[in-house]
N, C-alpha and C positions, 0 to 999 in steps of 0.2 A: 504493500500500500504506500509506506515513503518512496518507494521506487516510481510508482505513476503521480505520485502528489511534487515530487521535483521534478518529471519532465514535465510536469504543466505551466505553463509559461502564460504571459498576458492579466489582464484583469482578474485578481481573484471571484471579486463581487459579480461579476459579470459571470465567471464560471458558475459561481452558486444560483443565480435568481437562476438561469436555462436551465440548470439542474433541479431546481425547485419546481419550474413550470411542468418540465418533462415527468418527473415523478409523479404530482399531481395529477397528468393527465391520466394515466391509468387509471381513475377512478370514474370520471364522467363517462371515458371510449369505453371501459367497458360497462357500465350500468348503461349506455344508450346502445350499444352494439347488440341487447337484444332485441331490438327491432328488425337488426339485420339478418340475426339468427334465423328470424321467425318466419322473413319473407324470403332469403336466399338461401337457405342453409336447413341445416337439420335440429336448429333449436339450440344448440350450442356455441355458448360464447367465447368459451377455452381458445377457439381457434383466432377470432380476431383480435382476442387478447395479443397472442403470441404471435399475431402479424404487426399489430403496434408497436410489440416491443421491439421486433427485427428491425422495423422500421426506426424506431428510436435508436438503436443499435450502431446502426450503420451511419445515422445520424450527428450519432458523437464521436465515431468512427473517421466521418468528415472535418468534423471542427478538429480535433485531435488531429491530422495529420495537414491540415489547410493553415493552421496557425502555428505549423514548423516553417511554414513558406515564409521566408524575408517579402514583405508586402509588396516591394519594388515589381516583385516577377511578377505583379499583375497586372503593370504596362501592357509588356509584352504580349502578355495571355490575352487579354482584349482583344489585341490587333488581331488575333489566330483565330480566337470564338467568334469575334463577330459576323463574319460572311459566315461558319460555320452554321451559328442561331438563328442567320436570313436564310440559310437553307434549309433547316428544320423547321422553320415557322410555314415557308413557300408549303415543304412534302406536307406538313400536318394540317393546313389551309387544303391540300388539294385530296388529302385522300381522308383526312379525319378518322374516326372511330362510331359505334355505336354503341352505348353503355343502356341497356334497359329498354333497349327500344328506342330511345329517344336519341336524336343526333350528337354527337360531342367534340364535334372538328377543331377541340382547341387540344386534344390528347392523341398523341403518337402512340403507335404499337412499334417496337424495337424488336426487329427481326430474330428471327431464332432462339429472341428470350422470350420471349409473351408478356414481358411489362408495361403497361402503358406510363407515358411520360407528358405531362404538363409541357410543353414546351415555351409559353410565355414567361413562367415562373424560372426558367435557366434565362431569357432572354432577359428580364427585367435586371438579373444580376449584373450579369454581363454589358450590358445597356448601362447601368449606372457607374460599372469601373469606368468605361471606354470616357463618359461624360466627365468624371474626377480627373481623366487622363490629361485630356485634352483642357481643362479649366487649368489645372497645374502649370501647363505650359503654356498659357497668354496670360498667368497673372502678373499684375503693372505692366501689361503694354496697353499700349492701344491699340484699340480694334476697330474692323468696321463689320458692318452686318456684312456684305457682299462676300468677304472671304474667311466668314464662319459658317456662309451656308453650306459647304460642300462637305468640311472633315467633322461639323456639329451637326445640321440640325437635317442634313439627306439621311444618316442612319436612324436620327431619333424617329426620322419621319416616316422611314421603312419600316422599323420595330413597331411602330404603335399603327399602322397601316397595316399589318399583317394579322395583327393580333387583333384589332378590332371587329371583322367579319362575325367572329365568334367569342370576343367578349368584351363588351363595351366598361365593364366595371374594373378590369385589368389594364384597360386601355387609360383609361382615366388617370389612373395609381397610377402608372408606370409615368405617362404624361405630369402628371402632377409634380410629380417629386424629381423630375430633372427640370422642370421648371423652378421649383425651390432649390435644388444646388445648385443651380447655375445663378441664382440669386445670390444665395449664398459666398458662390466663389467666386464673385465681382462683376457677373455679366454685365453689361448697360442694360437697364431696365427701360432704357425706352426699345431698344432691340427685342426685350422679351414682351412688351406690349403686341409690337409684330408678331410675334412667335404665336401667342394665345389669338390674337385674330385670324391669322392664317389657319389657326387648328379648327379654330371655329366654324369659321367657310369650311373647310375640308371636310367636318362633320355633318354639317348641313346638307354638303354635294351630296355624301354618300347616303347620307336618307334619303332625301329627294331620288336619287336613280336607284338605291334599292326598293324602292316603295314601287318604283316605275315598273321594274320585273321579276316578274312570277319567278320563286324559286327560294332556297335556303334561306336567302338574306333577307326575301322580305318577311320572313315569316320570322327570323331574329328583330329584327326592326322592329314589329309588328309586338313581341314580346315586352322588349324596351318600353315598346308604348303604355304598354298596358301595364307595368309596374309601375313608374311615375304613374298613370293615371289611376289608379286605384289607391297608392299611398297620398294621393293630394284629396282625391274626392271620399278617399274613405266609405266607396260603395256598399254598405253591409249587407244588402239585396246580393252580390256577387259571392256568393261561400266559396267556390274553387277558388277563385282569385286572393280572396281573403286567406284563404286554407292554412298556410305555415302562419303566417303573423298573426291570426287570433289563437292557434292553438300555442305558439311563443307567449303571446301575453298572457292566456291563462296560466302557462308553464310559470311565467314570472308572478302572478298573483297569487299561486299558489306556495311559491317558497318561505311568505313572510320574512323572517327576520332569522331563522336558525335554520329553516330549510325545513324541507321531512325527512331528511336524512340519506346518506349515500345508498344510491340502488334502486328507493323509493320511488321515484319519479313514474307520474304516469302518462304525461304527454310524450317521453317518449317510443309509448308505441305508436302514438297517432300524428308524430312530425316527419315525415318522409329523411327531413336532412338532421336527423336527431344526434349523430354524431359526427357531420364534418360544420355544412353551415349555419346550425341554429343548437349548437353544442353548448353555446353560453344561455340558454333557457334553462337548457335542461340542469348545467348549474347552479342558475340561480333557483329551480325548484327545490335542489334535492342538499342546498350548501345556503340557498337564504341571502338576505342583504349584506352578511357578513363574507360571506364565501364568494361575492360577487366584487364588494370593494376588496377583497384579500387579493385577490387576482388582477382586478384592477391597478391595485400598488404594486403588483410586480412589475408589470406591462409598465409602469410610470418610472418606478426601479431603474429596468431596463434603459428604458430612455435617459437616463439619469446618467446609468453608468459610461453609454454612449455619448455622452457630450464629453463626461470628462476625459476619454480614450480621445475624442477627435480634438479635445484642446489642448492634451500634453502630447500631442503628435509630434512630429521631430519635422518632419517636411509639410507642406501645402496639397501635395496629392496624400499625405496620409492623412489628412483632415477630413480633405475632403471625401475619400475612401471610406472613413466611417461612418462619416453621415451618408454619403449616398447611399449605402448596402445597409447599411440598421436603420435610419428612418423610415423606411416601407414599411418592415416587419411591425414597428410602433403602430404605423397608421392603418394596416390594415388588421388588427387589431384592435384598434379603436372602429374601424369602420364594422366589421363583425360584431360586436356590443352595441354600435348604434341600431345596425339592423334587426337586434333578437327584441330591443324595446321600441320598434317600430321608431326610432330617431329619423331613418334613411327607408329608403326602398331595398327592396327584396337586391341584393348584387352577387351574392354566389359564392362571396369572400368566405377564406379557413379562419380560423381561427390559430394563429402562429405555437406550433409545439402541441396543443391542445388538441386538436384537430384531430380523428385519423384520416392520413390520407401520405403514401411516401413522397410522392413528387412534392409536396408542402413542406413537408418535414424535413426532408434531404435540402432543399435549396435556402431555408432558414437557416438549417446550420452550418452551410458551405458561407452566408453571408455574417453569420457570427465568428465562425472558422477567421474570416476575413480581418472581421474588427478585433479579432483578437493575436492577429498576427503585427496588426498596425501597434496594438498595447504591449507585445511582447517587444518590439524592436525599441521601444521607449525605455522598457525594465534593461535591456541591454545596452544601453546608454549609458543609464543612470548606475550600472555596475558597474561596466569597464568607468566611467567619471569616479566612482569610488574605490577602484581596484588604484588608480595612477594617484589620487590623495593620501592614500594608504596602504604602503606598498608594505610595511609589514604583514598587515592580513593578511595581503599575496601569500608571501613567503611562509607564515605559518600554514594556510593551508597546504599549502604544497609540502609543508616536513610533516 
């Protein structure tokens, strides 16, 4: 155990809260995973237990060997992943999946393995090193828009162009938060006024001609609609439409203040998304208003300890590196709570570590893997700065 607890490197507090989240989560995936027993399975929940935890598994698996990485080699990797992620986005756009029946062209099947794969959730990662990359390298100069469109805002515009067809709630997040770092890391904000306009026509075009032709898109279009339009009009005449978010709310009216205790819970058998997107009802039923801000303070924790990782950064692309790759995880997290208490509309968002679901899981901890590569390169600073004032030390350890 001193063997794994010294090669841990990076933020300790940061290592505890994902470890506190991850452990926790075994108690909601599996008290909601009998729904899933019930409808796909043979009644037993033993199994998606034991696919959580491989999932979790592998997950710290990730961060443990991504936060031996010197952070620098994540320049480079950008430049590598990125056309690679335009091509997985292009194959998963054009050939999609079917999960249930129902269409799911935002998840790749990986040949010869049989695992489907998230592919927007690799790309968002990826998408916000490449953006940290390129902010590092025009900080204090001057710029013009004209010759930031080509190596900035053509792949952001690719990424969230690909990804939109099939999930406009992804597309947002992803849009959102390289809008915020490039705030962040000095863009001219009358440039990013541009940026948000142009996105906005762009979005506009593509309803207007998805609407225009019979097929996949209008019928995702057509979806969109009617999630805004039911979260604004609050139809209660419409029960399908209503269907997850009233039976979330009764999930959350029913938890009071102490819950009814782990396992308890009865909405979820009757929440279709009871343990990836409406996982935080079934919380707050079975864990109460206490179990709901506990978790809440993690998630705020988290973001906590991620500021202070991006502020004792040692370079401008390691700042900006943390905050681009951990601020999502915060916000979509928050954006999954606002949706279980009807804050937001219906968006599809996991809930980060909580969740089951691997492609969720794996691409959170390859971006905490990240921040905590950027915290580790700091702690090695700040040794060797203490090994050269105190060269006795040295020398004792070493006799």
């Amino acid at each position: 155990m001193n063997t794994i607890f010294k090669n841990i490197k990076g933020d300790r507090a940061l290592w505890a809260v994902v470890a506190l989240l991850a452990l926790f989560s075994f108690l909601p995936v599996y008290s909601a995973s009998s729904n899933l027993a019930y409808m796909y399975g043979d009644g037993s929940t033993l199994k998606f237990l034991i696919k959580h935890a491989s999932h979790l598994f592998l997950g710290f698996a990730i961060i443990y060997g991504v936060h031996k990485m010197p952070y620098h080699y994540f320049k480079g990797l950008s430049l590598i992943m990125l056309p690679i992620v335009l091509l997985f986005l292009v194959y998963t756009l054009a050939q999609g999946t079917t999960i249930g029946g129902a269409n799911a062209s935002r998840w790749m099947r990986i040949p010869f393995v049989g695992i489907r794969f998230q592919t927007s959730t690799l790309a968002n990662v990826v998408l916000m090193i490449y953006v940290a990359r390129y902010l590092s390298r025009i900080k204090d100069k001057v710029v013009t828009f004209k010759e930031t469109i080509l190596p900035l805002w053509v792949p952001v515009f690719l990424v969230v162009g690909l990804i939109l067809p099939a999930n406009f709630s992804t597309t947002a997040i992803i849009f959102s938060m390289v809008l915020m770092l490039c705030f962040l890391g000095g863009y001219p904000w009358k440039y990013l006024l541009m940026i948000i306009g142009s996105g906005i026509v762009g979005l506009i075009l593509f309803i207007a001609i998805g609407r225009a032709i019979p097929g996949p898109i209008q019928v995702k279009i057509q979806t969109w609609e009617n999630r805004v339009t039911n979260y604004w009009n609050d139809d209660k005449s419409n029960k399908e439409a209503n269907y997850q978010s009233e039976r979330a709310k009764i999930a959350i009216a029913s938890g009071g203040i102490v819950g009814v205790g782990a396992g308890k819970s009865v909405m979820k058998n009757l929440l279709p998304q009871s343990s990836s997107d409406f996982i935080y009802a079934i919380i707050v039923e079975e864990y109460g208003l206490v179990g709901a801000l506990s978790l809440l303070f993690l998630y705020l924790l988290l973001l906590f300890r991620l500021v202070i990782v991006a502020h004792k950064a040692d370079t401008i692309f390691g700042k900006l590196l943390a905050v681009g790759v951990g601020l999502p995880i915060i916000f979509q997290a928050l954006i999954n709570m606002a949706v279980a208490v009807e804050l937001f509309p219906v968006t599809g968002q996991t809930l980060p570590l909580i969740s089951s679901g691997g492609t969720s899981i794996w691409m959170t901890c390859l971006a905490i893997g990240i921040v905590l590569s950027v915290s580790a390169k700091r702690e090695e600073i700040v040794e060797q700065q203490e090994k050269e004032e105190n060269p006795l030390a040295v020398l004792s350890e070493a006799l």
